[in-house]
C-alpha positions as a printed Julia matrix, in Angstrom:
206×3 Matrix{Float64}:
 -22.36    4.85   13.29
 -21.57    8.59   13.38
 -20.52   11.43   10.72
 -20.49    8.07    7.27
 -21.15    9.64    4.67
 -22.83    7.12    1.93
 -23.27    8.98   -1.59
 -26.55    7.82   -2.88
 -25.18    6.57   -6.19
 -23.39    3.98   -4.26
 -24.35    0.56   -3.26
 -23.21   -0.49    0.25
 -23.78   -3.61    1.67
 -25.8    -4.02    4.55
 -23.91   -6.46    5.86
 -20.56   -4.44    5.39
 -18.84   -2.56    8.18
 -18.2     0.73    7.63
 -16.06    2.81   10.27
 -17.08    6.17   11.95
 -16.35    9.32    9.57
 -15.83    7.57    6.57
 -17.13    9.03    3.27
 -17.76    6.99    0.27
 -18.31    8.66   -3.27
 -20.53    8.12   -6.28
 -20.92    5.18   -7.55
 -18.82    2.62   -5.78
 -19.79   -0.58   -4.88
 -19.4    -2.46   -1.08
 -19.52   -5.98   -1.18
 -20.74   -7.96    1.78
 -18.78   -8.87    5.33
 -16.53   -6.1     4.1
 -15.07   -3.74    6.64
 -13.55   -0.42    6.43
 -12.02    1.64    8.79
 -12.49    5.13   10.61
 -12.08    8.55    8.89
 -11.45    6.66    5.4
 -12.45    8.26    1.64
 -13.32    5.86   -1.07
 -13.39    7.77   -4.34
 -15.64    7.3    -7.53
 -16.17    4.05   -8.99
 -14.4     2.14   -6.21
 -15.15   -1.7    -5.86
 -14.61   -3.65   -2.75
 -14.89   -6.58   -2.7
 -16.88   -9.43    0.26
 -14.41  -10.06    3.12
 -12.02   -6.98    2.18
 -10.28   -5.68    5.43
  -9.58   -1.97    5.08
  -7.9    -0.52    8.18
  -8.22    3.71    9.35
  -7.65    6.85    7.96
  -6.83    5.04    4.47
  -7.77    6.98    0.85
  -8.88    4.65   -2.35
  -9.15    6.93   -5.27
 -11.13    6.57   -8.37
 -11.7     4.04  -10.33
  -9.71    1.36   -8.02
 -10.66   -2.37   -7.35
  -9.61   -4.01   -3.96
 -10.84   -8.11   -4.35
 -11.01  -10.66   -1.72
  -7.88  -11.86   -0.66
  -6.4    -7.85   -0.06
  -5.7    -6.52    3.52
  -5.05   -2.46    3.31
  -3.5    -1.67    6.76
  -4.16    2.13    7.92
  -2.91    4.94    6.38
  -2.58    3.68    3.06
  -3.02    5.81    0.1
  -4.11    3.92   -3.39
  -3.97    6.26   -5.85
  -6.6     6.44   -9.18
  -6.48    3.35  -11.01
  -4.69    1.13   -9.0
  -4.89   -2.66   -9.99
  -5.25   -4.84   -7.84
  -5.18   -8.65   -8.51
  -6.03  -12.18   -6.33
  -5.52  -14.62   -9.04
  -2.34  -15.86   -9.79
  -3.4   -18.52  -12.56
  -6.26  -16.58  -14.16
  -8.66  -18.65  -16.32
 -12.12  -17.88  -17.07
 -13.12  -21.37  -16.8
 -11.7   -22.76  -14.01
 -13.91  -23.62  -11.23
 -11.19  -24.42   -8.27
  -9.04  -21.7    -8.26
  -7.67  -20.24   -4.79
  -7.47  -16.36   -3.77
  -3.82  -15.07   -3.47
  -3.88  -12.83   -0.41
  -1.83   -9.87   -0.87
  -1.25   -7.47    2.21
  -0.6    -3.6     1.81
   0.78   -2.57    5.6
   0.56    0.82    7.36
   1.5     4.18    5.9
   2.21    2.69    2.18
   1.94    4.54   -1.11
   0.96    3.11   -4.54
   0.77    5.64   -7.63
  -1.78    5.9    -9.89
  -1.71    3.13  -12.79
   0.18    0.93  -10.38
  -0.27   -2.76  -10.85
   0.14   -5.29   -7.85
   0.35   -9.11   -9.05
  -1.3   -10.95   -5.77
   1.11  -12.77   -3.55
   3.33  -10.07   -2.08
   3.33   -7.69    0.82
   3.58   -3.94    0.47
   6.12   -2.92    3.56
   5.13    0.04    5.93
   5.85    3.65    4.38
   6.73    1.98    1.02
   5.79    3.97   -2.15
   4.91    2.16   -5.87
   5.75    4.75   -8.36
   2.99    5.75  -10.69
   2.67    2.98  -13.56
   4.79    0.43  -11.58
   4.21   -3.2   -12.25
   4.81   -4.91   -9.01
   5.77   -8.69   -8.85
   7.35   -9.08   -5.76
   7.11   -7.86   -2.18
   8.46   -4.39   -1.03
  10.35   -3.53    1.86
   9.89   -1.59    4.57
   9.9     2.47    2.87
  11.47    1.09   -0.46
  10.83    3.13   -3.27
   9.54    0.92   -6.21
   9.2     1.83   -9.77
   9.35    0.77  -13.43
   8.32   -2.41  -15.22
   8.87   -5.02  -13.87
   8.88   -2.99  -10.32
  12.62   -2.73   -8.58
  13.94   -1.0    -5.55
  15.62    2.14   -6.33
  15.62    3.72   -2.99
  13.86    4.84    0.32
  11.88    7.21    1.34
  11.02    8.62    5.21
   7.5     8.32    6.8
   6.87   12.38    5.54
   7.33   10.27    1.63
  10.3    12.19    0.98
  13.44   10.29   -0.55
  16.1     9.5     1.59
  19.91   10.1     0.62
  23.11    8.39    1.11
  24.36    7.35    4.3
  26.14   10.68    5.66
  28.77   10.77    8.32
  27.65   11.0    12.01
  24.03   10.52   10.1
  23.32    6.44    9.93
  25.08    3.26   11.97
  24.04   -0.07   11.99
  21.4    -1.26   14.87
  20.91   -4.72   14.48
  21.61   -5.22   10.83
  19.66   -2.03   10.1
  20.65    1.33    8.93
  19.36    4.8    10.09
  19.03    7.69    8.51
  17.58   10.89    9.19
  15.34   12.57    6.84
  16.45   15.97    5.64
  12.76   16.86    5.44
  10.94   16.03    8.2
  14.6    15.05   11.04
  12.47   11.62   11.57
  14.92    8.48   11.4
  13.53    5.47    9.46
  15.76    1.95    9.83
  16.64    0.66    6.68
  17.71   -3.29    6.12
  21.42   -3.04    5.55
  21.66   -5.6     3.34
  19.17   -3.76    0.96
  21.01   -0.5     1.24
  23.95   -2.04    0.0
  22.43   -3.36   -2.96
  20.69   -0.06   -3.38
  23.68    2.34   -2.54
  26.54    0.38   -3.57
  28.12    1.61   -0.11
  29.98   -0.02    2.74
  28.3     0.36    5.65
  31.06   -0.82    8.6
  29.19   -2.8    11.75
  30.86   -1.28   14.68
């Protein structure tokens, strides 16, 4: 293992994995068969829990939990606070229950205060607002916010929003829509039928 950085406050497993160039803060806790990525920061107070999967280059502020059951893909951002659940049935005193897997995928976002119910996927590039309460999966770059969590938009790989469809700016590619980011000129394709239902807007298939 090269350039880990293991603050001495912290308990790490010795039976966790940790990836080259990773840096973990005071105070948080690895949990056994756990394995985290290359080049990752886990802040102050962070728990992971045994059998966690934590992919590359991913940043887990303070004060967040990830339990058993969660797979963070790489490049994922959870900011402070983040709540994470794997129970969908919670009792204290039930001896049988089952771990809902929940599965955050590459490049997504989730604000600080954020709360993710077990049992759905967070889509590639998506971004949880701060505070969101999330119930139900999230597409590909959707933008989810409020309580309970609902789609109000996209946003590009850079995590700037993307507009309405402009002329000569988005078609349809196999039941997809792309548009170019103002910000950045990257195109992200966007499910057409959930641009409707975002944008209100036709969107001819030629």
């Amino acid at each position: 293992m090269n350039n880990i950085y293991i603050h001495p406050s912290s308990e790490v497993s010795p039976k966790a994995v940790i990836g080259d160039g990773t840096k973990i803060w005071h105070f948080a806790h690895i949990r056994e068969n756990a394995q985290i990525g290359e080049n990752c920061v886990i802040g102050q107070g962070v728990y992971i829990d045994h059998n966690v999967k934590i992919g590359n280059n991913v940043k887990i502020q303070n004060g967040v939990s990830v339990y058993n059951g969660v797979t963070v893909e790489d490049d994922v951002i959870l900011a402070p606070n983040v709540t994470l659940t794997n129970d969908l049935y919670p009792r204290a005193f039930l001896s049988d229950w089952k771990v809902t897997p929940t599965l955050i995928k590459k490049g997504a976002s989730v604000g600080a205060n954020a709360t993710v119910v077990c049992g759905v996927t967070l889509g590639e590039y998506c971004m949880v607002a701060a505070g969101t309460v999330v119930t139900k999966s999230v597409p590909a770059h959707g933008l989810f916010m409020g309580n309970p969590g609902r789609l109000h938009g996209f946003v590009c790989k850079c995590g700037q929003r993307l507009g309405f469809r402009e002329p000569n700016n988005s078609i349809v590619d196999n039941d997809k829509v792309k548009l170019i980011c103002k910000h950045c000129k990257e195109i992200a394709k966007i499910n057409l039928e959930l641009y409707r239902v975002v944008f209100k807007d036709i969107v001819e298939i030629e």
